[in-house]
N, C-alpha and C positions, 0 to 999 in steps of 0.2 A: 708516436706520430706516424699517420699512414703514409705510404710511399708516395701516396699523390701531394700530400702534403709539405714532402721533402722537397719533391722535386721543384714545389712553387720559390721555393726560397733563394732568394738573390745569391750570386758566386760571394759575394764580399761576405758571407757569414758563414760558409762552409769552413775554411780554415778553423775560427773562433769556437766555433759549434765541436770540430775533431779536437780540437785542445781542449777541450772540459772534457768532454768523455772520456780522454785517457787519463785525465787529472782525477775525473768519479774514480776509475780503477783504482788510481792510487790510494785514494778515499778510503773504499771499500778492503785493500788490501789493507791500509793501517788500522782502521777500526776491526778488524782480526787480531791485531795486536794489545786491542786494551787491556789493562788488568786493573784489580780492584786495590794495586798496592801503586798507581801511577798516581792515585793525588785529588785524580780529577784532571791534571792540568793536562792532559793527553785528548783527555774529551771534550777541551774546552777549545782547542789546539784545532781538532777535527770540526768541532760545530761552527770554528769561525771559518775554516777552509772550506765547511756546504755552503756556508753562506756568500761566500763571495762567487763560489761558481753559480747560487741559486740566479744570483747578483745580475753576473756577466750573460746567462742562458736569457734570462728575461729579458736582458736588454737587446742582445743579438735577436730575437724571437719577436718581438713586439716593436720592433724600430717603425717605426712612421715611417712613409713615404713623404710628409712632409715637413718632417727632424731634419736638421744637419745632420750627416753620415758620421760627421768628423767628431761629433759627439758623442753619438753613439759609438765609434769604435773606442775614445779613450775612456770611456766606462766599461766596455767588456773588456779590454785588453789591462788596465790598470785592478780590475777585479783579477784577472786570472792570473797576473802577477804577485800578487797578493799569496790567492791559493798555493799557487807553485812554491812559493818563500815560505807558507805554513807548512805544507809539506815536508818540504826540506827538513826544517827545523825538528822533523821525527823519523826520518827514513834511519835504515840500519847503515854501520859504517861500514858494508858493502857498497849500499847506494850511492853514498853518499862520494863514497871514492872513485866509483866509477861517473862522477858528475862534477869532480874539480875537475877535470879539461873545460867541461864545457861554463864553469863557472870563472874559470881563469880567463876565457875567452871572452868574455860578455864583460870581466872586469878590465880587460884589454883594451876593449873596443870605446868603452862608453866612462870610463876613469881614468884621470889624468897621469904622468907616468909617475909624479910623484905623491900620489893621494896613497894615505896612508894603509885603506882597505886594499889596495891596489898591489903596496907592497907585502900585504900580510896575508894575500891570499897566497903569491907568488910563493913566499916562505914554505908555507903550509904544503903546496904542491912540492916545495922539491923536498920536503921531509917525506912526505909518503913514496916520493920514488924510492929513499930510499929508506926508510922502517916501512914495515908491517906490523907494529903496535896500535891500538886503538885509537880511534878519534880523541881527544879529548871534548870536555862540554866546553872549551871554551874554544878549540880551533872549529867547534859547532858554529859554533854563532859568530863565528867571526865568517864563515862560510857562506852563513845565512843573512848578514849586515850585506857584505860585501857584495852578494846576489842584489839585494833591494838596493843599494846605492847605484848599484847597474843600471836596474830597471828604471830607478827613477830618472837617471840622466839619460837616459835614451827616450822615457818617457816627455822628456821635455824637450829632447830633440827635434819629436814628433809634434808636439808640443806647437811647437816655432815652425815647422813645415806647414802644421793647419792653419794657423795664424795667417800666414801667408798666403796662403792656398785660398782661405775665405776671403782674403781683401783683395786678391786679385778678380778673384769670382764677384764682389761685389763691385767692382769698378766696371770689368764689365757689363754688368748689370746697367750700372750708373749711363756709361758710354753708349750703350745700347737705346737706353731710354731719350738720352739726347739728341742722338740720329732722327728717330721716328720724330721725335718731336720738332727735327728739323725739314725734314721731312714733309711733315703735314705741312709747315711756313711755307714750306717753298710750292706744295699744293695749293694754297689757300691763298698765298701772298706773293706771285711769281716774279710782281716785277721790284718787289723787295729784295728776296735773295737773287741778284739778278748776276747768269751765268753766260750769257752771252758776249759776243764778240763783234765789233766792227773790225773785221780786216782793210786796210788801206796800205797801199791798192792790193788789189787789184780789184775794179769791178766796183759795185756801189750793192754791197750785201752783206747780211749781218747773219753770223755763224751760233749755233746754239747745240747743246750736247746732243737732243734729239732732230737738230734740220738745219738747214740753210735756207734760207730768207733772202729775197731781191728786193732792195728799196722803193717801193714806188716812187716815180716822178715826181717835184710839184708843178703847179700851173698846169693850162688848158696847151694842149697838143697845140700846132707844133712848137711851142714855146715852152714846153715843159723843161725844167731844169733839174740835175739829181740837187737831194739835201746834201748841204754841205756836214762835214762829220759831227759839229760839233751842234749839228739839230736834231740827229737819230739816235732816237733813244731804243735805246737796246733791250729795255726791262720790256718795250710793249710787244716784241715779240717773242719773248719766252712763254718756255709752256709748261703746267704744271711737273711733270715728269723730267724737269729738266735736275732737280737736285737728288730726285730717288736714282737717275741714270748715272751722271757723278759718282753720288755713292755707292752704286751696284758695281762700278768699272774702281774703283778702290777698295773694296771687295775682292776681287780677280787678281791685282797688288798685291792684295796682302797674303792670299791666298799661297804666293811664289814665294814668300819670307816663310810660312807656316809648316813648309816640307823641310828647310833647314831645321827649323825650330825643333819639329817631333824628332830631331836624333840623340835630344835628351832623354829623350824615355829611354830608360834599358832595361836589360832583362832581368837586371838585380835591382828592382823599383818593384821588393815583392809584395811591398807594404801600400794601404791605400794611401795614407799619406804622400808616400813616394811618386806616385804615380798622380794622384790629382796638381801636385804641386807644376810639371811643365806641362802639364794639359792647359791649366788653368793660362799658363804664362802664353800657350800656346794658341787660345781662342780669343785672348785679349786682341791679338794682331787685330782681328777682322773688325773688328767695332773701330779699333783705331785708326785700320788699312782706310774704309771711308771716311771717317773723320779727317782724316788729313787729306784725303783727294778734295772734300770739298775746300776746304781751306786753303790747299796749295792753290785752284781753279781761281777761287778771292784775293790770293797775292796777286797773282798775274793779272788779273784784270785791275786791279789796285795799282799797277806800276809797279810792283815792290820788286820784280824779276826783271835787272837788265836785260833787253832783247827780248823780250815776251810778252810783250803788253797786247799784243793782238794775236790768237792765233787766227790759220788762215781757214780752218774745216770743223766741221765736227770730228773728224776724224783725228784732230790734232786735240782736240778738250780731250776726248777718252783715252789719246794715247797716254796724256800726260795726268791724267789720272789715274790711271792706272800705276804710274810712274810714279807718282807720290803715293798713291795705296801701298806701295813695297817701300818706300822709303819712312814709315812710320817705324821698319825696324831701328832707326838712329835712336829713335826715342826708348822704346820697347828693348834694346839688347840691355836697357841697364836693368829692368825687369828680368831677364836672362839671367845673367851674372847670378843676380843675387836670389836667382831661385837654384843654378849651378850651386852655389856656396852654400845654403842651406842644404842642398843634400849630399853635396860633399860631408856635411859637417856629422851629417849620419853615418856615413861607411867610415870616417876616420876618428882614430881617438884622438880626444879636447888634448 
């Protein structure tokens, strides 16, 4: 591949891409090793470990821009787990020894303390602190179970972060399409979704996100008299802009919840999983931040808020929309939590 060619390729596949290559090495290093007295089963060993890196390269390489990522990563990364564990399964018992820590490790992480692999890899490590006799074939593969029973449970960790991670992205989605579509109602149909206000008293004026409004009189001058409140209707003076302004000022709400929010990202979220998962929790605020400013704007005008039933400005719609855009966190922290839990449930062993 030409350098201009590397350089096109998204960051999420460089990690992927350097872990096969050093996995070909290993490749290349064991097919050195064959001999004609192995079986076969050495080469059989080796063809299914090309094939899984053939596997994981094409998929990293050929990913759609309009695939799920999250798909895409658990086919290259469950391929290269694969190759790594055939590997294994033939390194020399140098290798092999200088790779219980880090198998001890990963069976630490991701296997329960009493799972049986868990205990037998443990064994195993503290026999070679202290012999320097041989591998045996079968503390091999118990080496080599014990690696894959890792990966898989970390694989399903990840597993359960994607999960997550798409339904959140797909609500937003959902949330998002709802807006607009409310949106357009309140363009289209203004004195339906009607956001306006008669303030009493002071004054004979009816208050709306985008203006303020003076009642005309009725009757002929000088006998003109104002309407009394329960004859102005409120819906004939809004204006289409009045539900996209709501929602743009619960937007700017949610926006002040969403800086808390991003302190879940850290800098050990080195996995994409990891990292889409409070993004995901974290963009949801703003489809919800408006959603709930218009909503909260429809209690109040509804009665449903002791003490609120009029405000007196426009300046008072937008504050208190904006006041409920931030307050969709009540709803949203439980989205939190349990995007918190699921990636706790990665850095700590089950």
């Amino acid at each position: 591949m030409s350098t201009r060619q590397r350089k096109d390729l998204a960051p999420w596949r460089e990690l992927p891409l350097t872990v096969i290559t050093r996995l070909r090495t290993q490749l290349a290093e064991e097919e050195c090793r064959v001999t004609e007295d192995d079986g076969g089963r050495r080469r059989a060993v080796l063809d299914g470990a090309r094939q899984h890196l053939d596997e994981a390269e094409a998929a990293c390489r050929d990913a759609s821009k309009f695939r799920r990522r999250s798909g895409t990563l658990e086919r290259v990364w469950s391929n290269v787990r694969a190759a790594d564990t055939d590997l294994l399964s033939l390194a020399s018992d140098d290798e092999v020894r200088a790779r219980i820590p880090e198998i001890l490790g990963m069976a630490r992480r991701n296997l329960s303390e009493g799972n049986p692999q868990r205990q037998a890899v443990e064994d195993i490590a503290k026999g070679v602190k202290t012999g320097d006799g041989p591998l045996t074939d079968q503390e091999r593969s118990t080496l080599v179970r014990a690696l894959t029973f890792a990966y898989a449970s970390l694989g399903g960790k990840h597993r359960r972060i994607r999960v997550l991670a798409d339904l959140l992205w797909n609500l937003t989605g959902a949330v998002t399409l709802g807006l607009v579509a409310l949106a357009v109602w309140g363009h289209t149909d203004e004195q339906t979704v009607d956001l306006c206000f008669r303030p009493q008293p002071p004054g004979n004026r009816v208050v709306c996100p985008t203006g303020e409004y003076e009642v005309p009189p009725v009757g002929p001058p000088p006998m003109a008299e104002p309407l009394a409140v329960t004859d102005v209707v409120t819906g004939s003076f809004a204006e289409p802009r009045d539900v996209l302004t709501v929602e743009f000022a619960g937007l700017v709400g949610a926006a002040l919840t969403v800086v808390t929010a991003m302190r879940r990202i850290h800098p050990d979220h080195a996995t994409q999983y990891e990292f889409r998962l409070p993004l995901a929790a974290a963009v949801l605020k703003f489809p919800m931040g408006a959603l709930s400013a218009v909503a909260g704007i429809l209690l109040i005008k509804g009665a449903f808020v002791p003490g609120l039933s009029n405000l007196d400005s426009s300046a008072q719609i937008l504050g208190w929309s904006i006041v409920f855009g931030a307050a969709q966190h009540l709803v949203t922290h439980i989205v939190d939590q349990r995007a918190e839990e699921a990636l706790s449930g990665v850095r700590k062993p089950p």
